[in-house]
N, C-alpha and C positions, 0 to 999 in steps of 0.2 A: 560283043558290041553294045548290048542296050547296058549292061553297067558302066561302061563309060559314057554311056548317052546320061545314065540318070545323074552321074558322079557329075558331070558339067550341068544338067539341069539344077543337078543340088545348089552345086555353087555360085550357076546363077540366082536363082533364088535368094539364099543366103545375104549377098551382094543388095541385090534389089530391097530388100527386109531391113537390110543394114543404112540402104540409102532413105528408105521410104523415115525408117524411125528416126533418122538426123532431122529430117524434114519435119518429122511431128518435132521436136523439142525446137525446132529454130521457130514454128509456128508458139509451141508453147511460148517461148521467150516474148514473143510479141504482144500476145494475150495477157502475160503478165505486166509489162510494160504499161499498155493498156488498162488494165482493170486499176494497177495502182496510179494512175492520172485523173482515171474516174473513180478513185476514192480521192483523192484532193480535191477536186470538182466539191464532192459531197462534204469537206470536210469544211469547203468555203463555205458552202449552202448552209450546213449545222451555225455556222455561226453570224450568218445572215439572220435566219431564223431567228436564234436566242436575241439578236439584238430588237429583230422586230416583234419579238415575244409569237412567234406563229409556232403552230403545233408542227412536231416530227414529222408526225405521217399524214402524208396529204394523198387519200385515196385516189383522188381525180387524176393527179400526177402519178401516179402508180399504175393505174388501169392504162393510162397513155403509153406510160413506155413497154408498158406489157405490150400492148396493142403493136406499137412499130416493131417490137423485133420476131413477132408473131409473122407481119406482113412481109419484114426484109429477109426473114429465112427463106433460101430460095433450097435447101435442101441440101445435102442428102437429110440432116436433120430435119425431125418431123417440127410443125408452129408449136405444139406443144410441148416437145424436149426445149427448145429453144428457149420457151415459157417457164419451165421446170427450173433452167438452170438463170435467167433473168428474177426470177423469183431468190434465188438464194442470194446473189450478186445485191439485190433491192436488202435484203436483209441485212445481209452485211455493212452495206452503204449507211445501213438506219443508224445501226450502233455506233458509227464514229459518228454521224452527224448528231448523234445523242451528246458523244463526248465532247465534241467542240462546241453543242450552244450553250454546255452546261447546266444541262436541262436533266434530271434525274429520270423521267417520266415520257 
């Protein structure tokens, strides 16, 4: 009897694993979606800049948005992963706003 208790434990499992990781990639899809709107955002911004001749990186601006998604993580992520991966996202963001103000620097 308990091998067929485990064989349906398996397969629920299995099942559950199978649904849970549809669910991470339909979230990935949106994250993506997402992050390429907020490089368009940035790509306007880069070329705002270059017109107004203002510098790429605007620390104050950086520290800010560092700061809100520090506050809006409500978790399981810790402020600082959140910060970890905002930070590489800001990076990202720089280099096309680099490329659309036509600014080399």
């Amino acid at each position: 009897m308990s091998e067929s208790r485990s064989a349906v434990s398996a397969d629920a499992a299995a099942r559950e694993l199978a649904r849970l990781r549809e669910n991470i990639d339909k979230v990935d899809e949106v994250l993506v979606r997402l992050l390429n709107q907020r490089t368009k955002y940035a790509i306007e911004i880069g070329r705002i800049k270059g017109v107004l001749d203002l510098p790429l990186y605007s620390p104050e601006r950086e520290k800010q948005v560092l700061t809100n998604v520090e506050q809006w993580s409500e978790g399981p992520l810790e402020p600082a992963a959140m910060r970890r991966l905002f930070e590489r996202i800001i990076d990202e963001a720089r280099a096309v706003e680099r490329h659309a103000s036509g600014k080399s620097s």
